[in-house]
N, C-alpha and C positions, 0 to 999 in steps of 0.2 A: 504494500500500500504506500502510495505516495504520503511523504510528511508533511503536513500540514506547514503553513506558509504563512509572517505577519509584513504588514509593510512597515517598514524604518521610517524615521526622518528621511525627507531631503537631503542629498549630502549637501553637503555647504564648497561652496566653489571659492579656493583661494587665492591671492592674487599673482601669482602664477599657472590660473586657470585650472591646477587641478582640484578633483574632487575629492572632497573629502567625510566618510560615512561615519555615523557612529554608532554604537550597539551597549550591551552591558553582556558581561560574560553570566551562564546560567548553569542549574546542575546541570547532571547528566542524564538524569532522569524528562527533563522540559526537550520534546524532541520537536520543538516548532522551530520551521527556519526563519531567520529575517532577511526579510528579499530590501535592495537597495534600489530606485530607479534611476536609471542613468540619465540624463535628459539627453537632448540633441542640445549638438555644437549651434546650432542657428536657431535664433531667437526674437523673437518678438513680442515685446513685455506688454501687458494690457493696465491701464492709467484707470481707476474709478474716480470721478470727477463730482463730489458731491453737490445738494442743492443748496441753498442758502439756509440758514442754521443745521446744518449738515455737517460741520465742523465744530471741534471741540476747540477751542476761545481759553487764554489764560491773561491773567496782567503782566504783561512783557519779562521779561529776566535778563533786557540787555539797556546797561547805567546810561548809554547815549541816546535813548528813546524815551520820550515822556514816559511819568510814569502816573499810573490807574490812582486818582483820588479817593478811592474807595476798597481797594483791594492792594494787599504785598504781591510783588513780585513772585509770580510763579502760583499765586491763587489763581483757580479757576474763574473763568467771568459767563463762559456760558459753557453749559454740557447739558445736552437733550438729557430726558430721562430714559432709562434702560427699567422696563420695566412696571409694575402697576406701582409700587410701594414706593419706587423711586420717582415716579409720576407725583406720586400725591404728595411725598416730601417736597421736589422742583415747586409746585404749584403753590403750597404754604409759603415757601421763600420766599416766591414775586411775588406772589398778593400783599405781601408784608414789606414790599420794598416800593418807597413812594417815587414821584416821576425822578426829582434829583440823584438820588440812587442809581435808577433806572438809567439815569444819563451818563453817571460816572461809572456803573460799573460795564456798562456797553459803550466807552471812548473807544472809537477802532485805531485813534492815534497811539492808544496803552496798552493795545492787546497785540497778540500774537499769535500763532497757531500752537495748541495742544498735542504731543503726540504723546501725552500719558494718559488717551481714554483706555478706556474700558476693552478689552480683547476677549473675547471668548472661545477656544478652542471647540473646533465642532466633537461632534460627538463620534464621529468616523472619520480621523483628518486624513486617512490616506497620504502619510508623508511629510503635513504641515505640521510644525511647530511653530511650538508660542514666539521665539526669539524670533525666527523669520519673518510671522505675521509682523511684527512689529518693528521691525530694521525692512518691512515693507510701508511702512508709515498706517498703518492698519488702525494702528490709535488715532489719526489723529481725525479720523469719521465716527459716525454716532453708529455704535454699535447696532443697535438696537435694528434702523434701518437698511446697514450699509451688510454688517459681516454676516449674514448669510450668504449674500449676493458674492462677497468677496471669495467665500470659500466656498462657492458650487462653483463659480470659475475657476478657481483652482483648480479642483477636484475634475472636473470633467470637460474644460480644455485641453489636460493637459492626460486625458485618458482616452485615444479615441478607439483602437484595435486590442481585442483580446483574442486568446487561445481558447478554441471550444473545448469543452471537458473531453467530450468524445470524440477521437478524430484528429485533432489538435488544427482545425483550418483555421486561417486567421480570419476574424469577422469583426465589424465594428463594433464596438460596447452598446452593453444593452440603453445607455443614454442617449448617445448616437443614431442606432438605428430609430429611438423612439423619435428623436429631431427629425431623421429624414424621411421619416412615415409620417410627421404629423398634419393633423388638419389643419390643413391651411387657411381656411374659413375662418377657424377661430382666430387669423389673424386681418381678418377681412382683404386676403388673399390670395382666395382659392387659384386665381388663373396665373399664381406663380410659380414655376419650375420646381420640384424639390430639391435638394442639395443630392448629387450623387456620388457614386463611391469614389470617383478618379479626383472628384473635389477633395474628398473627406483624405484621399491619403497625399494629396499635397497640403492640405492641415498638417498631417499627423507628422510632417516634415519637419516641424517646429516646438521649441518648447516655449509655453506662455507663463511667464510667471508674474502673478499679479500683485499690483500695486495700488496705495490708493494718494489722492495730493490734495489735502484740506487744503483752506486758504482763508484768510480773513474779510467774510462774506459781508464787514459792515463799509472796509474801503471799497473803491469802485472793483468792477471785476476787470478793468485795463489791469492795475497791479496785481492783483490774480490770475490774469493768463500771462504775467512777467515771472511770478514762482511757477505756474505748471510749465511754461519753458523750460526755467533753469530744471525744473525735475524732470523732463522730458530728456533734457541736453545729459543729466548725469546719471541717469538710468544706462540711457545707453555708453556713456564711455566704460561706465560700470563693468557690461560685459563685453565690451570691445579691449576692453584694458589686462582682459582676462581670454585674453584669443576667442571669444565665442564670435560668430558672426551678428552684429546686432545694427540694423540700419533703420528702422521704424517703429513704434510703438502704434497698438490703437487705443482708442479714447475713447471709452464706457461714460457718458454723463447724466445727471441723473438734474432735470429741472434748470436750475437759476446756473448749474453748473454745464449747460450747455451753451450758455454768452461764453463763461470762460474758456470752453474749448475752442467754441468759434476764433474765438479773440488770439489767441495763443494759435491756433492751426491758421493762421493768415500770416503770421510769423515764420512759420517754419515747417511750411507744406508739405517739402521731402524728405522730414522727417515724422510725419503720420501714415502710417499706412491708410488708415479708415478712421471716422467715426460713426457711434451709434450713439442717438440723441433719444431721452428716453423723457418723455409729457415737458420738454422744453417751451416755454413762455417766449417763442421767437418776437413775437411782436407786444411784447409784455403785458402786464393784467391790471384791469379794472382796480380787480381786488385790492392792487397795492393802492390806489387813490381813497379806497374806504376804510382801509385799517387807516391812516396815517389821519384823514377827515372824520371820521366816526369811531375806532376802534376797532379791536379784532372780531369779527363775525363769531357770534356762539351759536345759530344754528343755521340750520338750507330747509328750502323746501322739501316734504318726502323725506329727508332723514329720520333714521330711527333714532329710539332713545339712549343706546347706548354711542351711536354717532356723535349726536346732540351732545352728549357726556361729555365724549372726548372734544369735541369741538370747544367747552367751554372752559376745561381744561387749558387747553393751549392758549383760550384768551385770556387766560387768566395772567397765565406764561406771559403770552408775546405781551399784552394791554389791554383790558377792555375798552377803555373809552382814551379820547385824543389827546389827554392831557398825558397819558400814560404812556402813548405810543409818540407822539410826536419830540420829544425830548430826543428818542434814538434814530428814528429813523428823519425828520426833517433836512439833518444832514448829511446822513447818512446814505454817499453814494453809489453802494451796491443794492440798497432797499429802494434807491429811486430809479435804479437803471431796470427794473422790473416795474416801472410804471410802463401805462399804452406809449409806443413809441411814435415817430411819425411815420411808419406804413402801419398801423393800425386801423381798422375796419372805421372810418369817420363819418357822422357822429355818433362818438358813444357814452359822452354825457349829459343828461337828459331834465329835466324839469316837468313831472307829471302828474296827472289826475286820478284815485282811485274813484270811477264810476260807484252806484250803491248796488249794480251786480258784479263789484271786483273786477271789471276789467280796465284796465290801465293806457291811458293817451297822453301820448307825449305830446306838449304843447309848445314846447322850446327847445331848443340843444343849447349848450351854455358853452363851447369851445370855442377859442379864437381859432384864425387859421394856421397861425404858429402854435402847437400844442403845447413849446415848452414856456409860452407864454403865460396858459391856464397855471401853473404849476410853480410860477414867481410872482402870479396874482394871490397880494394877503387881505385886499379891497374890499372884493367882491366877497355877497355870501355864501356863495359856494366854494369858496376859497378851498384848497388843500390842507397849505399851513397857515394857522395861526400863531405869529412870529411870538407870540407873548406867551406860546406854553412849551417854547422849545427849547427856551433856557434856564430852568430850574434848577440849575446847578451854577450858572454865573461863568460856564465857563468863559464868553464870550463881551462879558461885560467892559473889560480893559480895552477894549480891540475899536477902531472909529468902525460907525455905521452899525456893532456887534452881531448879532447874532442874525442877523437877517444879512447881511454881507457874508456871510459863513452857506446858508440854505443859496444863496446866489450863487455861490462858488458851487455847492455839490450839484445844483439842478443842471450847471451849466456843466458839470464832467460829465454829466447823464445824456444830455444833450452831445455831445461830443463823440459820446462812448457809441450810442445809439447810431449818430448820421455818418461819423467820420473810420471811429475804428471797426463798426461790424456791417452799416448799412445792410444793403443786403449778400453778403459775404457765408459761404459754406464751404467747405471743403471737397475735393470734386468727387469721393469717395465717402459720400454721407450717406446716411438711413436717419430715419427720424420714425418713432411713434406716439402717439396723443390720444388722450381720452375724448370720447364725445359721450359718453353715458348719461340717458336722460335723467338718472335715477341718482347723478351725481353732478348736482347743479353750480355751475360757475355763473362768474359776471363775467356774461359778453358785453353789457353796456354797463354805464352805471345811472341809478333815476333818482332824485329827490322826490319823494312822493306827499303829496298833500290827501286829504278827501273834503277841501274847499271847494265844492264844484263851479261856480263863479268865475275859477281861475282857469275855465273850460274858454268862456269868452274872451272878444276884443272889447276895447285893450286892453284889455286886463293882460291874456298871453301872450301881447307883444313887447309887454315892458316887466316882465319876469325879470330877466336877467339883469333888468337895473337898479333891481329893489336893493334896502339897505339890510344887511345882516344886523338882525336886533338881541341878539342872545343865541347858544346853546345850549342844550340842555346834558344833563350826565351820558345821554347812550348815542351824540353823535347830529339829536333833532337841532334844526336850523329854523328861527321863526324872522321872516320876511315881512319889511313891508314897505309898500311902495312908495317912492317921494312923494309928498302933497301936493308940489308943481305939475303929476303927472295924473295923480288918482286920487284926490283926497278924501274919497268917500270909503277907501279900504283898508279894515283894518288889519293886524297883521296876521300872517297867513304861515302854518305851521309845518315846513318839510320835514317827513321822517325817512332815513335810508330805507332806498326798497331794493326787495329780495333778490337772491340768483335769479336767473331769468333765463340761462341758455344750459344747453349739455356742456358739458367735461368732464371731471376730473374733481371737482369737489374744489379747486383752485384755479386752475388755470379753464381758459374755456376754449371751444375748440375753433373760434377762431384765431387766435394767437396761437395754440397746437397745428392747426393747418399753415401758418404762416410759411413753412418751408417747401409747399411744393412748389415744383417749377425747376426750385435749386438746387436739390437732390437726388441721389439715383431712383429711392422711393419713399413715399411717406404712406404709414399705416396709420387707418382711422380706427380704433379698437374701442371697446367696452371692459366692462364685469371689475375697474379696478377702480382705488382713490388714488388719487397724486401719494402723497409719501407712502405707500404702497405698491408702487407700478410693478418692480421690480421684486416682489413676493409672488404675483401672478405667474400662473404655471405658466400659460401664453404667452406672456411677452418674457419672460426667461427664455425658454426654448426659440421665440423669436431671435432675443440676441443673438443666444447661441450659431443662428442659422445666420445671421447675420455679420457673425465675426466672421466665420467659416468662408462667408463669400468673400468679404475683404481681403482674407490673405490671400486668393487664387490672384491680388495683384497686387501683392507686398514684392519687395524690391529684394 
């Protein structure tokens, strides 16, 4: 009888390119063997590109860098929660930490990237160890969402042919063939070629060893696809320094972290083999104009209660209300460069009527023609920010013009980042997929909704957009009212945020998920998932998978 078999660590490649395995010596009695896998000399590393709070955040550890007014050096400033218990502990802290807090402890000029999160070894690692996950930057992504994703990559890129029991024919792995058999349908598909074997064993030509590249997701995302370079650029010297052959990396992104790949792959093209863009905000979201003006959403239409749960959760997290949110993000130029950009579906800011059979007419749009116009207006009452809740901590108090000079400065990197570094820019080896689920409702527009019917007629709804913002109230409502030199018979008039309104993703919606066709090899319209979820979904897993698979048949 054949002696049973366990798999080792990885050896570890030293930098004179050999390998090197390790084992522990056992009685005589233990008659299992330990198999080592050798990888292949040619290599092409795969990059996990998180979404925005997708990385773990600390207050800097380096004396030439401002330092965090509210945290020591080397304390944690953000770390998603892992977990229900670590959930409800996160949530108690920020509920408990007023907007000034808020503001110093999320300075993205004090923080830094984290890579002492949380690691979890799977439960089958076939090969991986702890030290590697993490000398792969593995910590410095939220466990919770990222390291499963990270370790079925592993695990089953880099397995694609096994020996049949019986027979010993070589055949692809039962993961594999399940890839190349799958329904395609389920990736709204069907009339797509499946991967075949002559594909699969120029895959198998390669070893992937995967990596992941947090970044500080409160500066813009230009300086974040300046570290995924540099990490790009020393990956691969990594194992070219080490004689393996290594000329390309591909780039796995998941949301707000597919600006940054974009951004970074227009940099240094022929060193991407491919990307796969995973419910990316190409033409940014609504949503971010309503957390930063009203707070973070705590439910959608059609969600359930345990949804609703978690949704209230995270707002509790990110802000409820705008006093809460706008201190971090008003300057904060990677939460703005996920505002609607300007090829955004226009217009999607709205001023409207709840009828008393609940259906909803839009009687104004309130955008100028320059969008990043809307978004340095503090005037008007629809304004974005109000300059007066975004400094709660004073940082900007010493500075001429203060704190409104500071939101000028980010809107305008946002504006930059949007027209100048990514326009409409992909890589010529991209794939992109997006939710359109009706059952998981995003802002495709955004509406100020009243139920003053009145404000159905003229002129009444032609001089909306001029009325004077008269107060706020705690959950975001806006009460309006008109000049006297225009209408002085009305009195003021009470907008409250209104609901999702389109399919996606529970975040993004799908028209900002569609944004990429045209520019890519294909874009998939998919269901059945939420945004930080995409990538738990059996389907678009196996999607990647099929999707890496294609890219290297034209890796260099």
């Amino acid at each position: 009888m054949t002696e049973p078999t366990r798999r080792l660590p990885d050896p570890i490649v030293n930098a004179d390119g050999k390998l090197v395995g390790r084992s522990v010596l056992t009685p005589e009695a233990m008659k299992t063997r330990g198999a080592i896998a050798v990888p292949s000399s040619r290599v092409i590393p795969v990059i996990l590109v998180p979404g925005i709070m997708g990385s773990n955040l600390r207050a800097t550890t380096k004396r030439d860098q401002p330092q965090n007014k509210e945290l020591s050096a080397g304390d944690p400033a953000w770390r998603p929660p892992n977990g229900t218990m670590d959930a409800i502990s996160e949530v108690k802290a920020w509920k408990g930490r007023n907007p000034a807090q808020r503001q110093r402890i999320l300075d993205g000029d004090t923080l830094e990237v984290d890579d002492t999160g949380l690691i979890v070894l799977p439960r089958d690692p076939e090969g991986l160890g702890a030290a590697q996950m993490r000398n792969r930057w593995w910590g410095e992504v939220h466990s919770d969402s990222y390291g499963p994703l990270l370790a079925d990559l592993h695990l089953n890129l880099n397995n694609t042919f096994v020996r049949a029991v019986f027979g010993g024919e070589r055949k692809p792995s039962y993961h594999w063939d399940k890839v190349m058999k799958y329904d395609r349908a389920k990736w709204n598909a069907a009339d797509m070629p499946a991967l075949t074997e002559a594909e699969l064993e120029k895959f198998a030509q390669y070893q992937y060893p995967v990596y992941a590249c947090g970044y500080n997701w409160i500066q813009s995302n230009e300086r974040s696809a300046e570290r995924l370079k540099s990490r790009v650029i020393e990956i691969i010297k990594f194992w070219t320094d080490r004689k393996f052959d290594c000329k390309q990396v591909i780039l796995v992104t998941h949301s707000m972290g597919g600006l940054v790949g974009r951004a970074c792959a227009k940099q240094i093209p022929d060193k991407i083999a491919g990307v796969v863009h995973g419910v990316m905000p190409a033409l940014g979201a609504p949503l971010a104009y309503r957390r930063i003006a009203c707070g973070t959403e705590r439910s959608a239409p059609g969600a359930g209660k345990l949804a609703c749960l978690q949704m209230e959760g995270f707002s509790d997290i990110a802000g409820s209300t705008p006093d809460r949110t706008t201190p971090v993000m008003a300057t904060a130029c990677g939460a703005l460069e996920l505002l609607p950009n300007h090829l955004y579906p226009s217009p999607w800011l709205f001023a409207s009527v709840k009828k008393p059979d609940g259906t909803i007419v839009d009687v104004a749009h309130l955008q100028p023609n320059n969008i990043y116009d809307l978004y340095r207006n503090y005037d008007a009452w629809f304004r974005m920010i109000d300059p007066e809740l975004a400094d709660p901590a004073e940082k900007y108090v010493e500075f001429k013009d203060g704190v409104t000079r500071a939101i000028n400065l980010a809107v305008g990197q946002a504006e930059k980042f949007h027209t100048k570094v990514l326009d409409k820019y992909y890589h010529p080896n991209t794939y992109a997929y997006y939710g359109a689920d009706e059952e998981k409702r995003s802002f495709g527009v955004f509406r100020w909704v009243t139920d003053e019917q009145h404000a159905l007629t003229e002129p009444l709804n032609k001089i909306l957009p001029a009325g004077q913002g008269k107060g706020t109230t705690f959950n975001g409502e806006r009460y309006v009212v008109i000049p006297d030199a225009l209408h002085s018979s009305v009195r003021a008039i009470l907008f409250m945020p209104g609901e999702q309104d389109t399919s996606g993703d529970g975040t993004v919606s799908r028209q900002s998920g569609d944004g990429p066709r045209g520019n890519v090899r294909r874009i998939f319209r998919t269901t059945g998932f939420d945004h930080q979820g995409s990538y738990a979904n059996e389907h678009m897993l196996k999607l990647t998978h099929h999707l890496i698979c294609k890219i290297v048949q034209e890796a260099k």
